[in-house]
N, C-alpha and C positions, 0 to 999 in steps of 0.2 A: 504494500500500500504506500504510495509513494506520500498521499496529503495525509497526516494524522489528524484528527482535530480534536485538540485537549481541550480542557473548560481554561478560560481565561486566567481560575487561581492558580494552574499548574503552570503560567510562564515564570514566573519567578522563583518557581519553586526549585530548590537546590540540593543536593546530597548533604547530609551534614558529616563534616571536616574533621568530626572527631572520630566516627567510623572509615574513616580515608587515612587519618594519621594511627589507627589502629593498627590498618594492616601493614605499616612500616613499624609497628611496634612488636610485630611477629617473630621479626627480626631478633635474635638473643644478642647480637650487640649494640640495640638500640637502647636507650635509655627513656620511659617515656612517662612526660609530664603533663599528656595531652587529655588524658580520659578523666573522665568524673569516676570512676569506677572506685567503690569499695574497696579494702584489701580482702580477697580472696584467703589468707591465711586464718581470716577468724569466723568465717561461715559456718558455725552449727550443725554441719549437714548431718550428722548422727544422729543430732535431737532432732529435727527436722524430719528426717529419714525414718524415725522409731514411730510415728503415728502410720508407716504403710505395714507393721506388723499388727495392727488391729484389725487390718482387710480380711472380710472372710466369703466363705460364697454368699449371705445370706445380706453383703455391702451393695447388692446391683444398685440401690436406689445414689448410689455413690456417684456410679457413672450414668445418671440420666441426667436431663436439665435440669437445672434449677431455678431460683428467684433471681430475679435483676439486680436488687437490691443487695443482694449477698449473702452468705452462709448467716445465720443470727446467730449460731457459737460464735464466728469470726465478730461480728458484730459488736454483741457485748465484752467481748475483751478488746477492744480500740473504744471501748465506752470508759472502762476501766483504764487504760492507757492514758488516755488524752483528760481525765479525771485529775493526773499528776500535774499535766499540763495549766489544768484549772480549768478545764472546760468541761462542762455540763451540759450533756445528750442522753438523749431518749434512742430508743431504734430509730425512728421516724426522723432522724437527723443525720442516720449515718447510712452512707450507700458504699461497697466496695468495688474496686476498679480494677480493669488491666494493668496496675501501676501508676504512678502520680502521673504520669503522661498521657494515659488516656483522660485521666482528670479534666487536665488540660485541653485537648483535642474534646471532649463532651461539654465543657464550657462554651463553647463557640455554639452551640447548637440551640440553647435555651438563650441567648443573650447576647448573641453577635448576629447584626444585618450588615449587608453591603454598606460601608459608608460610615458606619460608626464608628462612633472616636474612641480608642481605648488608651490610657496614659498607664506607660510605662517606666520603670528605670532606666535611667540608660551610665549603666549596661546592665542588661536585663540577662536572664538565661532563654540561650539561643531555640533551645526545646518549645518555648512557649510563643516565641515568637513567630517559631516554623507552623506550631498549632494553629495559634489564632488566623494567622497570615493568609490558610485556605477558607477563611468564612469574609475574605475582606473586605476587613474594617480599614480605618485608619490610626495611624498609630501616632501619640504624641510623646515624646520619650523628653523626661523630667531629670534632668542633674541630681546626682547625689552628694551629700558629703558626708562625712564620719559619720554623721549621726543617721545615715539613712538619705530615703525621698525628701528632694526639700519641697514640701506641703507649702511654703507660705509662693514659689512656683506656680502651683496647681492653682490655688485662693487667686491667685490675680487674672489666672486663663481665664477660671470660672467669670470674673468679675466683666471681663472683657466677650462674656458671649458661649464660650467654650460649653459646649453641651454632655461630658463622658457617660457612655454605657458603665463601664468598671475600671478602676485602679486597679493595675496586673502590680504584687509587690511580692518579694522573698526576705524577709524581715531579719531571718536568725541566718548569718554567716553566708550571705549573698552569693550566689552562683551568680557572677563568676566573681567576686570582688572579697569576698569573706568577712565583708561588713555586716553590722548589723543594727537595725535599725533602735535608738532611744529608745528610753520610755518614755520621754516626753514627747517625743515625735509622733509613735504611735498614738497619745491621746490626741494631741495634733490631725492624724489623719481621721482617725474615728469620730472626729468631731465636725471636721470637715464633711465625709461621708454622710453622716446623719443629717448633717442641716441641708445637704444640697440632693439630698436621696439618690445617693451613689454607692453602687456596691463594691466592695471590695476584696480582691480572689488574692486570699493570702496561702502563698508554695510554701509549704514551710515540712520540706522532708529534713532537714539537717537541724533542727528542732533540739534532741534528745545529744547531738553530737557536741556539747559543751565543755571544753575541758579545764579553762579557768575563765576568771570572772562571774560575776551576780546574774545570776538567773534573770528575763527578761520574761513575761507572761506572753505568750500568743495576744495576736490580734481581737482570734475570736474569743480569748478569756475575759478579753475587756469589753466584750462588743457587749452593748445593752438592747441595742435597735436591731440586730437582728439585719445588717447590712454584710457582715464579715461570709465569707466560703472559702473553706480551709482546705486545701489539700496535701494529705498525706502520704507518705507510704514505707513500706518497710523494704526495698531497695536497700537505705545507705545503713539500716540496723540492722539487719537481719539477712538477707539476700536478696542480691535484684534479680533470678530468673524464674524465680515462681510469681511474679509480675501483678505482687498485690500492693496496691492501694488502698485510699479510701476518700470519703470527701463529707465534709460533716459542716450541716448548715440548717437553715430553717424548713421545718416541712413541707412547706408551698414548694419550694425550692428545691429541694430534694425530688419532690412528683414529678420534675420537669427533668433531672436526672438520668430518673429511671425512665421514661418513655426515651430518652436519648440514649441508654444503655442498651435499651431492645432493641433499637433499630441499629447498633453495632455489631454488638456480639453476643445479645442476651443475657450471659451472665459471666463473671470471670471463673476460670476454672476450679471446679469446685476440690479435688484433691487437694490444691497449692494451698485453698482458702483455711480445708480443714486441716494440712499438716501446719500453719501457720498458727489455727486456731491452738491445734495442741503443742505447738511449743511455746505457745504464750500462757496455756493452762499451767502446762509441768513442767516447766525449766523457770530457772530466775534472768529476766530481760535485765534487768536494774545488772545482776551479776557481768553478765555479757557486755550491757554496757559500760561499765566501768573498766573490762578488760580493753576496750577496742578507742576508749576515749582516751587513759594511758597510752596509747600507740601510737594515735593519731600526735597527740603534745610530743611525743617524742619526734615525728614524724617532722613537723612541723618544724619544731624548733630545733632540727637538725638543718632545713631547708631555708630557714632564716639568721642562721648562726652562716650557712655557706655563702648566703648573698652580701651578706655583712663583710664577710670575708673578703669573697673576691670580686661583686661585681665594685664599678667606678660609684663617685657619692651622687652623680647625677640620676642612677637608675632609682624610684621612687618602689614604694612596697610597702602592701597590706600586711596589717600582724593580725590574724583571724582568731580569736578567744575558741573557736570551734570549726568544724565543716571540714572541709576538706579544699579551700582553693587560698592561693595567695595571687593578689593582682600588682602586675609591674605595668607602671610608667614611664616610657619613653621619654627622649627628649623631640619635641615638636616635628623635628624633621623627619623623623625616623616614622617607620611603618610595621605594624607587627606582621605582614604578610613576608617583608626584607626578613627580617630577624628569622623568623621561621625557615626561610631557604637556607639561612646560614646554617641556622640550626640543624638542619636535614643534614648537611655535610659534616657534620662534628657527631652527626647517630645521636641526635637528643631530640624528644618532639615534643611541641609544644602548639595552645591553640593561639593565633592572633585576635589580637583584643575585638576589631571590628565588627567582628562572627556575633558579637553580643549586643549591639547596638540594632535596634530598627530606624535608623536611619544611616546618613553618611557621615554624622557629625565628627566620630573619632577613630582614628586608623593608630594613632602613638601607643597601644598595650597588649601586653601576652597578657593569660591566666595560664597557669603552673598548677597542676594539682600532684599534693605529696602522699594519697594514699597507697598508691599499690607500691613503690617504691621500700626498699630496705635504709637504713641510714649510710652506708656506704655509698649506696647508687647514688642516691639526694645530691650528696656531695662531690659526687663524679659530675653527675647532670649539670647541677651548677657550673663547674669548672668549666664543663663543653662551653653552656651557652656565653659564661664571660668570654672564651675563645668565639666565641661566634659573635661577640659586642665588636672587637678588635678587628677580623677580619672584615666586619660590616664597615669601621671606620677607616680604616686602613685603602678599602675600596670608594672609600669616599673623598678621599683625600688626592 
């Protein structure tokens, strides 16, 4: 067929660059800081794996459909979960998902028309971007600083006419930036929200991954109005290929979920939901997590001990209390797509900062993530990329 003809959303649409710098990360002498990926070394899979010795013949109702909604064992232990959190749900609040990503991708369907305005961070995670991008909207992308979305930003678009469907925000350890947002910021946005009846879809998978500094409450702990949708998932806690999420918000809100759920994929697989369900019944999560938040700070502060080290005083860098990403800033001239070719040639891979923006506004930043990495490697990678600063300037010169 020589004429294709795709829908209009699909010319923009792009492979994402961290499944491309994957497969040079295959490579056993790559070194790579590209992926958002968990470490693999503290997966559970035994606990995990002991709920398929309860299978017997008399499980068939196991492998038939289910509810849209979700397994309701699964259910009430993310009720119990997110309870830590300070958030307070009924079943009728909470729906589980393919993953926080389809989260994502089902948000567009209750709440995104051609044309609508959605304000984002910028830099925002690229995932949500790619979601939303096929219902398109338009996208308004908001500055941030230390403390988060600057809100008083937003307060003047609105003032000025600006109409938004939703505030897209990741609040605890920013993919990609490993900021996180105030807690005065937060009441800031909630309050903004509430008076101007604007909803706001808070990603907050890296939640639970804190490993110093003061606990900061979810959006939706604070939310009184009933504006906050939260999504979750147990990806970056537990494991990302049993591909469970979840998303917890107001009932009305929720019904409009699940019709979007059925018209996907009906229900997430319901094994993943019940091996999930029982390793959150009979192992200690709290335990788990304090093994893997230990790893990450070392992780981390191996990766920030090396930058300190060797790169120049000009390169700028996020210190992340949690999560899994640290954000560098370039100097104005410079490009993170440059850097990354250098990079490639030193076998280090890294994502270029602009992949995170929805607009064109910034090219000058990598994101670096130190999970799957050992602390020797950390520090190897490091070394590459300051060798790949040098040849980048050295080429310039």
């Amino acid at each position: 067929m020589k004429n294709i003809k795709f829908a209009r959303r699909m010319q923009d649409a792009e492979p994402s660059i961290i499944r491309e710098m994957l497969k040079l990360s295959l490579d056993p002498n790559y070194i790579s800081f590209a992926g958002g990926d968990p470490d693999p070394a503290f997966f559970p899979i035994a606990e995990i794996l002991s709920f398929n010795k309860k299978i017997d013949d008399d499980c068939n109702i196991l492998f038939q459909y289910s509810i849209s909604e979700g397994n309701e064992l699964l259910r009430k232990q993310i009720i119990k979960y997110i309870k830590e959190w300070g958030i307070i749900a009924d079943l009728d609040n909470i729906i589980i998902t393919s993953g926080g990503q389809q989260g994502l991708d089902l948000t567009g369907k209750p709440f995104i028309e051609e044309g609508d305005l959605i304000a984002v961070e910028g830099p925002t995670y690229m995932g949500a971007i790619n979601a939303f991008k096929q219902y398109m909207p338009k996208f308004d992308t908001i500055e941030m600083d230390d403390e988060g979305i600057r809100v008083e930003k937003i307060k003047k678009r609105i003032e000025k006419g600006y109409r938004y469907k939703f505030i897209y925000v990741i609040p605890d350890f920013q993919n990609p930036t490993g900021k996180t947002m105030s807690y005065n910021r937060r009441k800031e946005l909630l309050e903004l929200a509430r008076e101007n009846d604007i909803i706001i879809i808070e990603d907050n998978p890296y939640y639970s991954l804190r490993f110093e500094g003061d606990s900061i409450p979810p959006l939706k702990a604070m939310d009184d109005s009933g504006n906050v949708v939260i999504i979750g998932s147990f990806s970056k806690v537990i494991c990302p290929a049993n591909r469970v999420g979840w998303i917890c918000a107001d009932r009305r809100i929720i019904e409009k979920y699940v019709i979007a759920k059925q018209a996907a994929d009906i229900h997430t697989n319901e094994l993943a939901q019940l091996q999930t369900a029982h390793y959150l019944e009979n192992y200690s999560l709290k335990e788990h997590l304090d093994t893997i938040r230990t790893a990450y700070k070392e992780k981390k502060d191996a990766m920030i001990s090396s930058i300190r080290k060797y790169f120049p005083s000009y390169i700028k860098y996020t210190n992340p209390q949690g999560g899994l990403f640290v954000w560098l800033t370039l100097p104005e001239d410079w490009t993170g797509e440059d850097i990354m070719n250098e990079c490639i040639k030193e076998k280090v891979t890294i994502i270029p900062g602009s992949r995170f923006f929805a607009d064109e506004s910034k090219r000058n930043n990598i994101r670096l993530s130190y999970a799957t990495m050992d602390i020797d490697s950390i520090e190897e990678g490091i070394k590459r990329i300051a060798k790949a600063f040098k040849e980048f300037e050295r080429g310039k010169s």
